[in-house]
C-alpha positions as CSV (number, residue, x, y, z in Angstrom):
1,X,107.4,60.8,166.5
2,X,110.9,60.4,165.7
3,X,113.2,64.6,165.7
4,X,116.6,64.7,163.9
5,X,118.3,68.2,165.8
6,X,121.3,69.7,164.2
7,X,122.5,72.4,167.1
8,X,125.7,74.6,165.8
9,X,127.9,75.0,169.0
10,X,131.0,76.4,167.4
11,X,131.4,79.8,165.6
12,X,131.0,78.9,162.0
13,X,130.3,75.5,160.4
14,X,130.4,74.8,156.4
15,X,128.7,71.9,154.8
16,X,129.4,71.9,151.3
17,X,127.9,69.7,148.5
18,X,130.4,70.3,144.8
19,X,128.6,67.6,142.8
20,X,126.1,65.4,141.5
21,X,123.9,63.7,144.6
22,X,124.2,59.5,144.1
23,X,120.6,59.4,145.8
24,X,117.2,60.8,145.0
25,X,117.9,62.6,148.8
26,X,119.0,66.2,147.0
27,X,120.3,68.2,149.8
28,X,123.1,68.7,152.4
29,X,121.3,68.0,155.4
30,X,118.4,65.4,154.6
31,X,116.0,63.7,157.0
32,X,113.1,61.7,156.9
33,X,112.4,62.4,160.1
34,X,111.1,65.7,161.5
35,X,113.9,68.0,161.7
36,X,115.1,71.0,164.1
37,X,117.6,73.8,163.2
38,X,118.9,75.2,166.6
39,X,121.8,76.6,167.9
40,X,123.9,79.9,168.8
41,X,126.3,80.1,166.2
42,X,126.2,79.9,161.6
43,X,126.3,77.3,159.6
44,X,126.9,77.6,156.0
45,X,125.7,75.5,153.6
46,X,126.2,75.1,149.9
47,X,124.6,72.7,146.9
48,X,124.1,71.5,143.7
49,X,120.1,70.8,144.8
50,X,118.3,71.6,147.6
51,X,120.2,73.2,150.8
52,X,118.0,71.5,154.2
53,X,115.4,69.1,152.9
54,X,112.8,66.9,155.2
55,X,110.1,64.8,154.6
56,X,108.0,65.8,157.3
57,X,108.3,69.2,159.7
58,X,111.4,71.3,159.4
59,X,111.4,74.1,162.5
60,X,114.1,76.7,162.9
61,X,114.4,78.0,166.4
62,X,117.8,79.6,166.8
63,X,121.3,79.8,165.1
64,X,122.4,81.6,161.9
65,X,121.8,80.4,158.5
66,X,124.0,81.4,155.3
67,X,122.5,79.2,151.9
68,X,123.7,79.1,148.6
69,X,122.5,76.6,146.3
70,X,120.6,75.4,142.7
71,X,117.1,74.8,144.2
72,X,115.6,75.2,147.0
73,X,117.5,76.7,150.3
74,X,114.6,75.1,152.7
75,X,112.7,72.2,151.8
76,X,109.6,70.5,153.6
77,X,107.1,68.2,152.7
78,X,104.8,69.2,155.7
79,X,105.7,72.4,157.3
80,X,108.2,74.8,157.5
81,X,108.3,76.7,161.1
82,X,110.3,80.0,162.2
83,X,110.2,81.4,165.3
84,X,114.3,82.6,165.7
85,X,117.6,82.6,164.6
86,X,118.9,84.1,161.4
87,X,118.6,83.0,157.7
88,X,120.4,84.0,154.7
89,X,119.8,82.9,151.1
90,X,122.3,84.1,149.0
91,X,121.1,82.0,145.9
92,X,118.5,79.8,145.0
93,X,115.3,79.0,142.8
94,X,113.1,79.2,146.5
95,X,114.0,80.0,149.7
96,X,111.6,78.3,151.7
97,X,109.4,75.4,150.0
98,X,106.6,73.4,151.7
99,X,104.7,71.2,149.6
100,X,102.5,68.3,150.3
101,X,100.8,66.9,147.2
102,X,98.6,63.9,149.5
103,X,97.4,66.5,152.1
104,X,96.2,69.6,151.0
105,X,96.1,70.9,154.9
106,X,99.7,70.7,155.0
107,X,103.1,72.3,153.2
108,X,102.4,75.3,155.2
109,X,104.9,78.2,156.1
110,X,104.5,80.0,159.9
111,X,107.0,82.3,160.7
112,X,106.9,83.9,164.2
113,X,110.1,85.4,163.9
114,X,113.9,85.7,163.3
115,X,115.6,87.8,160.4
116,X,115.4,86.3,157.3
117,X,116.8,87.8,154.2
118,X,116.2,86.0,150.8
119,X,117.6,86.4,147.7
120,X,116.2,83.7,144.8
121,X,115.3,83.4,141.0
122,X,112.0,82.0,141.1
123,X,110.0,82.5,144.9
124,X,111.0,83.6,147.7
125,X,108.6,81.6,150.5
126,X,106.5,79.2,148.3
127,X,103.5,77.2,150.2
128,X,101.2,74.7,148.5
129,X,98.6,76.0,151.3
130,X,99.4,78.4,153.7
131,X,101.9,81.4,154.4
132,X,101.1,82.5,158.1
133,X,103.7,85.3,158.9
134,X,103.1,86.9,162.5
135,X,106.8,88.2,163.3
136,X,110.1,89.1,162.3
137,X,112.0,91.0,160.4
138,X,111.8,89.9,156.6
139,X,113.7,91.1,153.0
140,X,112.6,89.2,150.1
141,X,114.2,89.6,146.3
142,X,113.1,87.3,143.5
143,X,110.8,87.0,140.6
144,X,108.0,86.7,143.1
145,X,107.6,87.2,147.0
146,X,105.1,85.0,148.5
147,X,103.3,82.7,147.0
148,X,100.7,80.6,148.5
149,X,96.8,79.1,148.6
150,X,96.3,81.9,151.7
151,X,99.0,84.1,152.4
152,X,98.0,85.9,156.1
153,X,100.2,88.4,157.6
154,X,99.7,89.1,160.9
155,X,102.6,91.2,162.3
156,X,106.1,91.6,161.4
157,X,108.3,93.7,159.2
158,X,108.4,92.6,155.7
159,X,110.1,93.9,152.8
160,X,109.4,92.6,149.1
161,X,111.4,93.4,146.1
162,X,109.4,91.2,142.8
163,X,109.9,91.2,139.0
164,X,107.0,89.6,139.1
165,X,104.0,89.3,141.7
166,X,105.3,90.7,145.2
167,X,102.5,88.7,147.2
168,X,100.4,85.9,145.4
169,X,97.2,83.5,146.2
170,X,96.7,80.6,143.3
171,X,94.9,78.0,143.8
172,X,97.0,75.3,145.1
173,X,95.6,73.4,147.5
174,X,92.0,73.0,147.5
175,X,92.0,73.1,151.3
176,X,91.6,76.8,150.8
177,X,90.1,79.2,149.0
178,X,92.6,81.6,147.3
179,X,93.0,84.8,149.6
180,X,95.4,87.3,150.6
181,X,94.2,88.6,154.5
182,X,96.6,91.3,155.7
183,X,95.7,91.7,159.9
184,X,98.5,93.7,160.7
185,X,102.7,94.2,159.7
186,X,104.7,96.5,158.3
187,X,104.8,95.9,154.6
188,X,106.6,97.1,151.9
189,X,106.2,96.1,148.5
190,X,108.5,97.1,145.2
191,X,107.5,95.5,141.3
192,X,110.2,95.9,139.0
193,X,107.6,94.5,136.1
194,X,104.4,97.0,134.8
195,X,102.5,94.2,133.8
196,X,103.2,92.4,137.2
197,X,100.8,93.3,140.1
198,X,102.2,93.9,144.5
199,X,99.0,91.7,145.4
200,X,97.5,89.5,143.3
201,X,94.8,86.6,144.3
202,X,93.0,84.6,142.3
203,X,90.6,85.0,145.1
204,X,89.9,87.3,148.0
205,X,91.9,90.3,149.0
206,X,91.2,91.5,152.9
207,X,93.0,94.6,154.5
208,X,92.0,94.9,157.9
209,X,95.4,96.3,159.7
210,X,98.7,97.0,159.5
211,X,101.1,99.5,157.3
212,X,101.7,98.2,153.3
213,X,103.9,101.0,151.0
214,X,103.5,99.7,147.5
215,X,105.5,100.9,144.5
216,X,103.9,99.4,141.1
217,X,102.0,100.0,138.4
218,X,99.5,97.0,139.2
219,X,98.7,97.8,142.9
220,X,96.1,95.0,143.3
221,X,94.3,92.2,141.1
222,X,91.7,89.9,142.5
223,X,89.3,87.6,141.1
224,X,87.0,88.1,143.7
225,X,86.1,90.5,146.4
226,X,89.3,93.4,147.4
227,X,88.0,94.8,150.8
228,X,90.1,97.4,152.8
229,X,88.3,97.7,156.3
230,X,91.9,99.3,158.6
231,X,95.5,99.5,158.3
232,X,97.0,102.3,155.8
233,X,97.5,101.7,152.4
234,X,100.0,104.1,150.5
235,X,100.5,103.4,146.6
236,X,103.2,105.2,145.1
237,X,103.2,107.9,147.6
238,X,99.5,108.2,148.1
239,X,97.3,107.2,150.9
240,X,94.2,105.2,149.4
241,X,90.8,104.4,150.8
242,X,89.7,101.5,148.9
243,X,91.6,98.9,146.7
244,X,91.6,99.9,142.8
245,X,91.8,96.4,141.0
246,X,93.8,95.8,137.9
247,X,92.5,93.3,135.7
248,X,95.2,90.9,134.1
């Protein structure tokens, strides 16, 4: 299978898109290929659509990342993968999109690691199946954090600031059953909105590890099972030992 690599060797590189695209290919740096972000150095990036767009796999292994643009910052149709480097959104409508609408096993989102630090209207990581987060160091602000099928956090530092839903399971793809399974992480979760929830699945909620400080009204709403088995919980400055659900 055919890569497309865009390595930034000098200290700061601007690609910069003022006006309309001529093409239906929406975005400063567009493959149909799978593409690779690497490097040691930034590279900023500014649009009237979508920032980085692929067709296939977009992975980000090193480099720094400043985005500013009028849709998405990060596009994929198949995956998007993070395991380094450093990413910026300054301003968007998502910050990382992956969305296959033929194969509901893919437009997944794994990050391993890096510092990412998003700020966006509408969602910060959107996946039509999967958000698998199991490093780094991560601030989201926008009207909602994650949003996914099954959203899994398995390590990491994260840091969600929502006006609406912080972390959110619909049903996207039917691949998977709506769930939000937090393993492990350090998670901290601010709603701005009282009728907005920090976790909210129209499935299955499953706290088994890790640290999560909420800060809302709406703690938690589920339309199935909310189990808490490990980890700590702490809603608005008090340690819980079971999941009160908020029905919407």
């Amino acid at each position: 299978m055919s890569k497309v690599f865009v390595t930034t060797t000098v200290s700061e590189n601007t690609l910069r898109v003022t006006g309309a695209f001529a093409s239906d290919r929406k975005a400063v740096i567009y493959s149909e290929e799978d593409l690779v972000l690497n490097g040691k150095e930034t590279l900023v990036i500014e649009s009237t659509e979508n920032g980085v767009q692929t067709k296939d796999d977009l992975k980000i292994t090193g480099g720094s990342y400043v985005v500013s643009c009028n849709d998405a910052a990060f596009y994929a149709k198949d995956s998007i993968c993070i395991c380094d480097g450093f990413i910026r959104v300054l301003q968007a409508q998502d910050g990382l999109h992956a969305e296959n609408k033929k194969d509901y096993t893919k437009g997944y989102v794994y990050i391993s690691g890096g510092t990412i630090d998003i700020t966006c209207s509408d969602d910060a990581i959107h996946a039509m199946s999967v958000i698998l987060i199991d490093g780094g160091e991560i601030t989201l602000q926008a009207h909602e954090g994650l949003e996914a099928t099954y959203v899994q956090i398995r390590g990491g530092t994260l840091s969600i600031t929502a006006s609406d839903d912080g972390i959110n399971a619909g049903r996207k793809s039917g691949a998977y059953e709506p769930t939000v399974d937090i393993q492990g992480g350090d998670i901290t979760i601010s709603v701005l909105l009282d009728e907005s929830d920090a976790i909210d699945a129209n499935g299955n909620i499953l706290i088994s590890g890790g640290t999560i400080r909420i800060t809302a009204t709406g703690a938690f709403d589920c339309d199935g099972q909310a189990v808490l088995t490990g980890g700590t919980v702490i809603v608005n400055g008090v340690e819980v030992t079971t999941l009160q659900i908020r029905k919407n």
